[in-house]
N, C-alpha and C positions, 0 to 999 in steps of 0.2 A: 734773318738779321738785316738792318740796315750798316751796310759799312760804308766807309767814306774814306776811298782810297786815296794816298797822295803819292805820286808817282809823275815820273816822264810821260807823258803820254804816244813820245814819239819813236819810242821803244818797241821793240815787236815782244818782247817779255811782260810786258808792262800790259798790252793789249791781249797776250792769251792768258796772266793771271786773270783780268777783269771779268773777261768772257767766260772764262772757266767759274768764278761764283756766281755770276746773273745765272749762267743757266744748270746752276742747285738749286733756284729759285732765291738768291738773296736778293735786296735790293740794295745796286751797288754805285754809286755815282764815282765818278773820276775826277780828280781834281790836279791841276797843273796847267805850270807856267809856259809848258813847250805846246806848239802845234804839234796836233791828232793827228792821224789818215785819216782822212776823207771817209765819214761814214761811222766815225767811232765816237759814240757818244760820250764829250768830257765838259765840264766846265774849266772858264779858261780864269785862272788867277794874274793879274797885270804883272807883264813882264817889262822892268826897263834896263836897259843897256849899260849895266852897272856889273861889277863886279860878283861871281855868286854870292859868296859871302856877306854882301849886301844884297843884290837883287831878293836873294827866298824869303829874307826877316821883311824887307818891307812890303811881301803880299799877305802877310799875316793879318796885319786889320780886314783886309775882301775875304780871307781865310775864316777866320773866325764870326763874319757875318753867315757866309754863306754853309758853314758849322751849324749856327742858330737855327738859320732856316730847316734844313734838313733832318735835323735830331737824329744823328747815328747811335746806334749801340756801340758801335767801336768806328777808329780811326785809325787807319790802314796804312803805318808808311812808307815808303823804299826808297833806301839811301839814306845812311844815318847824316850827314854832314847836312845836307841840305831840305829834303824833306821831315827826315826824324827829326832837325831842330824847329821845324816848322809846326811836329806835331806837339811838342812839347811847348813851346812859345801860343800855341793857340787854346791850352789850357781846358781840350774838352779830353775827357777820363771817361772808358781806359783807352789808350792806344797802345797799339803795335809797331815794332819796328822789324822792317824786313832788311839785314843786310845783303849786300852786293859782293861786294870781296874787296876790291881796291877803297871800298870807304874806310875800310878798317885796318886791310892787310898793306896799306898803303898812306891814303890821305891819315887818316890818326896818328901819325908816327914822323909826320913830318917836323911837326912841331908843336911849342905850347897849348900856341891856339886851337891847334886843330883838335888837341888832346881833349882840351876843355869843350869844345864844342860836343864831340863825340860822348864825355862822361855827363853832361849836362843834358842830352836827349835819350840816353842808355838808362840812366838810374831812374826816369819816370816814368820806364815804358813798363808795362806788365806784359808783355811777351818781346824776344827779343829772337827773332827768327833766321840761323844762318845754314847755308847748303852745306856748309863740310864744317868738319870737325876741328878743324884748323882755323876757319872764320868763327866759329865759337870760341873756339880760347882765346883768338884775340879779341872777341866782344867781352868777356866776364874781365881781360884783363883793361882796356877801356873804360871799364863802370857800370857792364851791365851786372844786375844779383844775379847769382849763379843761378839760383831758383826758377830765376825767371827765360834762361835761355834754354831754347831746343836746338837741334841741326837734324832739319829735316832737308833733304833735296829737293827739287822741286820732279826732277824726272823727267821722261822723256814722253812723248806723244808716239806708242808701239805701235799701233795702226798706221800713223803716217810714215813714222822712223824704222824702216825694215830694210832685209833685204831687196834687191832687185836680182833679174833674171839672170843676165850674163854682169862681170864686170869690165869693166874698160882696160883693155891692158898696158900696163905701166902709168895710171893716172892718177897722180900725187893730185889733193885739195888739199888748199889752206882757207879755212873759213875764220880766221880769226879778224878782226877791226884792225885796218890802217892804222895803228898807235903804237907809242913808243913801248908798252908792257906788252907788249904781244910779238916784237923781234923780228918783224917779218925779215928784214937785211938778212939774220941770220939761217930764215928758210930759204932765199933766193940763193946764197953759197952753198948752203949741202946741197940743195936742187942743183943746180951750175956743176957740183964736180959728179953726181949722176947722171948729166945727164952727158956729158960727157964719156960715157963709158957704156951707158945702157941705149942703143938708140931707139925703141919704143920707149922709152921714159919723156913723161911730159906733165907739168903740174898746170893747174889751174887754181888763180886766187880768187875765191869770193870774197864782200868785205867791201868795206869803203872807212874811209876817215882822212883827217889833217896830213894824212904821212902819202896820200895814195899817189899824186903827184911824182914825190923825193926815188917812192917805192918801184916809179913805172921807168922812170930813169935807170936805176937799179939796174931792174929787170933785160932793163935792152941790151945793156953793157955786159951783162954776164950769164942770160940765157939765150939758147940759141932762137931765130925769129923762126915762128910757127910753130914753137913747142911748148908756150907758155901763153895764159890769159888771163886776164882781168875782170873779168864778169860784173864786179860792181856788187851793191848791197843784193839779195835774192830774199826772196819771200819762203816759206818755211817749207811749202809744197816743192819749188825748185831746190831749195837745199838738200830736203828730201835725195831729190830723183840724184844729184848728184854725189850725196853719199853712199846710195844704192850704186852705183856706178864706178866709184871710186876703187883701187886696188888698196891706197893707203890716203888716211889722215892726218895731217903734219899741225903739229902747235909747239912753237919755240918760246908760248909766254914765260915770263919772268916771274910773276907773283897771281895767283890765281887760289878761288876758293875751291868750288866744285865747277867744273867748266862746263856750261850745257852743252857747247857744241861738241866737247868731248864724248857726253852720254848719248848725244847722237848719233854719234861714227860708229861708236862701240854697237846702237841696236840696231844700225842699217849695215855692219857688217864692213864697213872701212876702219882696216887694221891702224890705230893707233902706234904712231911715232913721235914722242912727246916729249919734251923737257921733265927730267926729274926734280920734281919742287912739289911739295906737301898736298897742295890738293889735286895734284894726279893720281899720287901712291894711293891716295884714299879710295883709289875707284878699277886702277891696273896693276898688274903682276910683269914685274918684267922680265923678257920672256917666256911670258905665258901666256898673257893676253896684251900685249904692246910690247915695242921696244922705245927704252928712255936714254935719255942724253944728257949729259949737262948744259946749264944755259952757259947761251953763249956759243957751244961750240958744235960748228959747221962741221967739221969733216967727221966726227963720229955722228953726229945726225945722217952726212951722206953714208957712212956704214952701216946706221940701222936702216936707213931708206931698202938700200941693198939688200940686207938679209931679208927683208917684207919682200920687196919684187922677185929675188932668186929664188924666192923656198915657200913652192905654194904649198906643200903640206904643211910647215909649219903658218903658214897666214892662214889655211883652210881651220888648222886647230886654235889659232889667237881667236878667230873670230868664235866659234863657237866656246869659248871661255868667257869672248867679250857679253856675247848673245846671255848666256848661264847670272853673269854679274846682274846687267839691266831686268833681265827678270825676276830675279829673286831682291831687288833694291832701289832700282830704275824706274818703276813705273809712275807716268806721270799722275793716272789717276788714285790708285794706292796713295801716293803719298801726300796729294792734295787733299784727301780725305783727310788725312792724319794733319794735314794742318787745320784743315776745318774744324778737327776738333778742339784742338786750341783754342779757336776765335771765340767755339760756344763754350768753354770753361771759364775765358777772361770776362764774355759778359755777363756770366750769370756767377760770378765771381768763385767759380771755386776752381780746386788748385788744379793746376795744371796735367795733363796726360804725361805719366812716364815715358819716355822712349827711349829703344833701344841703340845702342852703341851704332856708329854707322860700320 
């Protein structure tokens, strides 16, 4: 197939979907407004210094030439708001939309506009692609045809995402993004009253975003110095080694689809401690394979932190439940398949692959 993806380019999600169908052998071009890494082959659509909401619509005319040129089978989008309205405003058939989670479980619900934006690129797309079950129903109730949406996850990469040898003892990771849906404030409090009480307890945040600044501030003020780090954005390989490494994986987000860094933790064996909100439950048992919290709140987060550091037989059995989940659901390449077959139903127009319940 020839696909013509539109996406962030400056994504590291964004660059191992792309990689992952060139070498099925499709031919896959990338198209976006954001700079690449270095080395990653995209074209660039003109970005000016405008508003999103305007900047995406007015790359659609360079869009739609460089459409022409290329003649895709399908056009590949991700992020309804911004790129799905670009697939649909650029008027080449059929396109796909891949959501994200906050396009829908968030941006769509803020208001009119955004409603209408979302229903107005959902209702043209003949695939309408979401990681959890949760991100699906709010796509069919947005304006996708129910017919037309799957919730397939994308998975994890099991070769890279494993255990490691020994774990670090007492070593909380937050790999969530410096932003305001992701609460890290409220991981720095449970961390703070752990660590207060446990003195091998020490977390480490990967991640970078707008809040990292507000977040290191935080940090100084309420964790102790040399038992906390900032490590900054990491590449898939370093994330890797340090959720192999990790004792436990902390995520305070607030609105979330299927969360990869979640399916991560879970196949390299970093026991999940997570906010209870809909696209967690779709993936953990609480305890059995994680301990949940409500958002928001810090000192039962620092309770489950506890019960993961105090009771290594019970984290030695989370994990091995986690481990049980990711493989029988998780798998990145499994279920890239099953998306691929989608793409080849849409272009050869017939109807889509059942799938099963997640």
């Amino acid at each position: 197939m020839r696909i013509a993806t539109l996406a962030n380019a400056s994504v590291v999600h964004t660059r191992r979907w792309v990689e992952h169908f060139r070498s099925r052998g499709h031919e896959v071009r990338l198209f976006s407004l954001e700079e690449p890494p270095a080395g990653f082959a995209t074209t660039a659509l003109p970005w000016v210094p405008l508003p999103g909401v305007i900047r995406y619509p007015l790359a659609v005319p360079a869009l739609k030439r460089e459409l022409r040129a290329f003649a895709p089978d399908l056009v590949d989008a991700h992020y309804v708001p911004n790129y799905g309205v670009m697939a649909a405003l650029a008027g080449r058939r059929p396109y796909s939309i891949t959501a994200w989670g906050s396009d829908l479980l968030l941006a769509a619900g803020r208001d009119p506009w955004q409603r209408m934006r979302a229903r107005f690129a959902l209702e043209g797309a003949a695939l309408v692609l979401c990681d959890a079950e949760n991100l699906a129903a709010a796509a069919r109730r947005a304006g996708a045809p129910a017919e037309r949406v799957r919730a397939i996850p994308w998975g994890v990469d099991r070769e890279l995402y494993r255990p490691g040898g020994t774990r670090e003892r007492g070593l909380i990771l937050s790999a969530r993004m410096h932003e305001s849906v992701y609460d890290l404030p409220t991981v720095i409090e449970g961390a703070a009253r752990v660590l207060e009480t446990l003195p091998h307890a020490h977390v480490v945040f990967a991640g970078d975003g707008m809040l990292r600044p507000e977040l290191e501030r935080r940090a100084a003020a309420r964790l102790p110095a040399g038992r906390y780090r900032f490590v900054g954005r990491v590449g898939a390989a370093e994330l890797a080694s340090w959720l192999s490494r990790a004792e436990v994986y902390v995520s305070a987000s607030r609105s979330d689809s299927t969360s990869q860094s979640l399916l991560e933790a879970m196949a390299a064996g970093a026991v999940p401690v997570v906010s209870d909100i809909e696209g967690n439950r779709e993936w953990v048992r609480p305890g059995e394979s994680a301990r949940l919290f409500p958002v928001g709140d810090a000192p039962v987060l620092a309770r489950e932190l506890r019960v993961v550091l105090e009771d290594p037989a019970w984290a030695a059995s989370a994990r091995d439940a986690a481990a049980r989940v990711i493989a029988a659901r998780g798998d990145w390449r499994v279920n890239l398949a099953r998306i691929e077959r989608c793409f080849e139903a849409v272009v050869a127009r017939r109807p889509l692959p059942e799938e099963p319940p997640l």
